[in-house]
N, C-alpha and C positions, 0 to 999 in steps of 0.2 A: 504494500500500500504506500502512498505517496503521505508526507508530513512536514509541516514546516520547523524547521529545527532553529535555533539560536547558537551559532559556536561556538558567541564567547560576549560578552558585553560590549555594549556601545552603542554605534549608528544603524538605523534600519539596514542598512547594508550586513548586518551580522545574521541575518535570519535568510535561511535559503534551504528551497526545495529537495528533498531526499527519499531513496525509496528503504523504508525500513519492513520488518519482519513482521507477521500477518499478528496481529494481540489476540490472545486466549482465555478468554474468561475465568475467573478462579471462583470457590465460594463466593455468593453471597455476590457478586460482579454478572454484569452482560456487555456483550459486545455489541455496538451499535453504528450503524450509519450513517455519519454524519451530512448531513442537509444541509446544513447552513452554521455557518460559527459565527459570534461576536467577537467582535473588538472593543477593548476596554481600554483604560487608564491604565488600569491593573497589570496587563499587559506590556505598556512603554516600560513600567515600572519593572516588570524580571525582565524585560532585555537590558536596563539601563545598569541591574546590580542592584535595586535596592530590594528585592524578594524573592527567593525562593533560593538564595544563596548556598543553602546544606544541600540542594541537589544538583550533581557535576554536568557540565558542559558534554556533549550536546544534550539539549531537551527540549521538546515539542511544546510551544505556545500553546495559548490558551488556555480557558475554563468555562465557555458558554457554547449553548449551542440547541441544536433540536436534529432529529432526527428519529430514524424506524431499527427496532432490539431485531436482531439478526442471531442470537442464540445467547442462553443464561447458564450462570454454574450451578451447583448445585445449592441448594437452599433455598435457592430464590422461588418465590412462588405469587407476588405481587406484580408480576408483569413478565408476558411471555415475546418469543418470537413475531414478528408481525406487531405489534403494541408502538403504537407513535410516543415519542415523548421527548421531554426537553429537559434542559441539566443548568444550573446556574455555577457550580464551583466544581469542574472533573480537569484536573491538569492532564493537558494536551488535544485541547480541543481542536486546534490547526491541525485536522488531519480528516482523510478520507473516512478511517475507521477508528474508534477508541474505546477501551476496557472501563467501563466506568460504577460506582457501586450502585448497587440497585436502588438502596436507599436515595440517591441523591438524585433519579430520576421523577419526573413529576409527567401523571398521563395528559393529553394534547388532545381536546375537544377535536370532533372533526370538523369545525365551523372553523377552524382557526391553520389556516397554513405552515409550514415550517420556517419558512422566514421568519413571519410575524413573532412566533412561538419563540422564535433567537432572538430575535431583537428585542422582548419584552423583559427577560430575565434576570439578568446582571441588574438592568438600569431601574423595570417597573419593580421590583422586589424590593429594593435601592428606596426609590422614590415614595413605596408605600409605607417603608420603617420609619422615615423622616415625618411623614403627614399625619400619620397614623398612632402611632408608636411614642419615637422620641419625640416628638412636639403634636400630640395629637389638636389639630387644628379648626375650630367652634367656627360657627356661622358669624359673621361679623368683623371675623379674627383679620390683618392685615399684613401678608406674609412679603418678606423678597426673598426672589431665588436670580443668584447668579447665572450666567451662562443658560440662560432663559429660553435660549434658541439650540441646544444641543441635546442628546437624546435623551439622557436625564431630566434634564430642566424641563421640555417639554412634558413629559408624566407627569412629574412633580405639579406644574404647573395645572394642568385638567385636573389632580387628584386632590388640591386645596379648594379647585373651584366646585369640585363634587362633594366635599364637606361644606361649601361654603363661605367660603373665605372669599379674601378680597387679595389681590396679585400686582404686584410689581415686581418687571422682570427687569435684569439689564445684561444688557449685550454688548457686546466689541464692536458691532459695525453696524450701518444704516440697512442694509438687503439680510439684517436679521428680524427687522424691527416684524414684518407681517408676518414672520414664520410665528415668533412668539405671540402673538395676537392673536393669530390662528387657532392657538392652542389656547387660548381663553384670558391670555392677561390682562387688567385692566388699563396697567401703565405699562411702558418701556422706556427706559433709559438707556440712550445709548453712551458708552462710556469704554476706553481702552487703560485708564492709565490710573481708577483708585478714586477718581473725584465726583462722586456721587452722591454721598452721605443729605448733602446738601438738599438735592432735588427727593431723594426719597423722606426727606421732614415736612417738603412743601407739600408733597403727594397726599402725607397721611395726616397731611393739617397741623402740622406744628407737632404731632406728640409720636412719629418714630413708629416703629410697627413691631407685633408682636413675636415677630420671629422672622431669622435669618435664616437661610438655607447657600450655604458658602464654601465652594472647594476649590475657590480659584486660586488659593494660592495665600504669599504675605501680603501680596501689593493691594488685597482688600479687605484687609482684617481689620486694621483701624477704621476705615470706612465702613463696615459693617458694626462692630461697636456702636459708630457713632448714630448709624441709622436705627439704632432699637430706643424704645420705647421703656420706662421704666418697668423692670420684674420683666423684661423681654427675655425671649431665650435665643441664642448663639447658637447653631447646628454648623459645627464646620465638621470637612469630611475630606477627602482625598488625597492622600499620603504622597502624590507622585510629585507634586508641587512647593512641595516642603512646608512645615509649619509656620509660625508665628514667631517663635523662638520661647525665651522662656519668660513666664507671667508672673507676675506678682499679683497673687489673688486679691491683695487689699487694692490694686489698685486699678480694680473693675468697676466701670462707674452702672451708678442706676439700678444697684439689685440685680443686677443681670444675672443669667442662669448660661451658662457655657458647656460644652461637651462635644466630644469629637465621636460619630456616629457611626458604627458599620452597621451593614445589614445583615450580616452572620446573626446578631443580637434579634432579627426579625424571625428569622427561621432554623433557629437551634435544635429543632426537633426532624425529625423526616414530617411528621405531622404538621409539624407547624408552615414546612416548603411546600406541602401537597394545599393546606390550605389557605395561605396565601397568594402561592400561585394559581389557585383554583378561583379566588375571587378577581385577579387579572386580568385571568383568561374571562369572565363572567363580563366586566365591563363592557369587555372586545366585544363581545356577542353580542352584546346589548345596545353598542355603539358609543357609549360611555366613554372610552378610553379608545385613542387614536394611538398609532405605533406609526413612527416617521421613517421610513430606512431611505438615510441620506446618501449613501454609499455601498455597491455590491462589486465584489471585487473576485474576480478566479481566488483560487487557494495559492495558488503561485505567487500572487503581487499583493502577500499580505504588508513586506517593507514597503510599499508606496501606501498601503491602508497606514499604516502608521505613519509614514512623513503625512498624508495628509490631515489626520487629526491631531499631529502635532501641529501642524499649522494654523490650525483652531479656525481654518476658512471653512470647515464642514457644518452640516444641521442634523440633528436627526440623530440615527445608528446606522454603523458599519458592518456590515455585513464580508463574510470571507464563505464561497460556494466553493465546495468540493468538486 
């Protein structure tokens, strides 16, 4: 079977096509088909060295994906041969085929394609522990989410306006502005460089909003500070961009509430992935929740799927087709 391998750390350029040995299911594992893979953050991040460092070079990207089980080990008795399904966390998902545990499979309505099913996982799972979860968010409630136009943001975005809530997004560039609009925000700000705090106090009438939803990075952590609302809560999230540095708790202004969010915390249970991902999938059906895929790319030219979401010119999700 063909795989995408990483050699050694660095530039997109370190990841390149190979043909490895067919995977064999072990206990409790099945082997599956892959359909369609996602591209994450998560992903720059084990190419760049900052994850998954205890396992030696070469080794097949990813961990999202969807696709149809092709044979199970023994034990397994929750999902057979033939059984569609989709996977949020199986390392080595850049690949034609992969061994993955059965537990961490989630079953795939027949209303719902195998794209869609990939591109929902990582990011709507993501977006639901944020809204749901770590800042469960009330009618009324007045949220920003960064990166408002990218595949996350967009969920995130529908799934406050489906609680109820009130949205301001902000984005890098002008031709993001109707994608996020699209997806239900009330405001957008457009902003590249941290200077926003400002216009999201005007937005929410002088008194800041109840919660931050922020992975961009340092260059908007004080800005997001400043844009909460007394007793607000801080939702920062993704590791690939580095932190904040280190904080002196006394000197958080406004009662604020801070915390850095995964979604492992959403779905710790196989139960709790089959039933989260089951209400995902439920919006889809129902029309509820909209899935963007900004990007499909052969399995081959996953380094260009990654220059291009480094370059933060995309919308949506990435998609990598076997």
């Amino acid at each position: 079977m063909k795989a995408m391998i990483m050699t050694g750390q660095g530039r997109p350029d370190v990841i390149e096509l190979v043909a490895r040995s067919e995977p064999v299911p072990g206990p409790g594992e099945a082997l599956v088909e892959i359909a369609a893979a996602g591209v994450n953050f998560m992903d720059m991040g084990v190419r760049r060295g900052l994850a998954w460092t205890e396992m030696p070079n070469p080794k097949v990207l990813g961990v999202e994906g969807a696709g149809r089980v092709l044979a199970t080990g023994d034990g397994v008795d929750r999902i057979a041969p033939g059984d569609r399904v989709a996977w949020v966390y199986a390392p080595g998902s850049y690949a034609e085929r992969a061994v993955i545990s059965a537990n961490a499979l989630v079953p795939v309505p027949d209303a719902i394609d195998d794209r869609t099913a990939a591109a929902v996982m990582m990011q709507g799972l993501t977006a639901s522990h944020f809204a749901t979860d770590f800042y469960p968010v009330q009618p009324g409630d007045v949220a920003l989410v960064h990166a408002a136009a990218g595949g996350l943001g967009l969920l995130l975005t529908q799934i406050i306006k489906l609680r109820g809530g009130d949205m301001i997004g902000r984005v890098s560039s002008t031709d993001k502005v109707a994608i996020a609009k699209e997806a239900g925000a009330d405001h957008v700000i457009v902003d590249s460089e941290g200077q926003f705090a400002q216009e999201v106090l005007r937005l929410s009438g002088g008194e800041g909003v109840n919660v931050v939803y922020d992975g961009s990075g340092p260059k908007t952590f004080q800005g997001s500070l400043d844009s909460l609302r007394r007793s607000g809560t801080f939702c920062w999230y993704g590791p690939v961009l580095g932190g904040p540095g280190p904080l002196d708790i006394m000197s958080l202004p406004k009662s604020i509430k801070i915390g850095y969010a995964t979604f492992f915390d959403h779905v710790h249970t196989p139960a709790l992935l089959r039933a989260r991902s089951g209400q995902l999938f439920d919006w889809i059906v129902k029309g509820d929740l909209k899935v963007r895929i900004g990007g499909i790319y052969p399995l081959a030219e996953a380094a260009r799927a990654h220059t291009d979401m480094e370059s933060r010119a995309t919308t949506g999700k990435l998609l990598l087709i076997p």
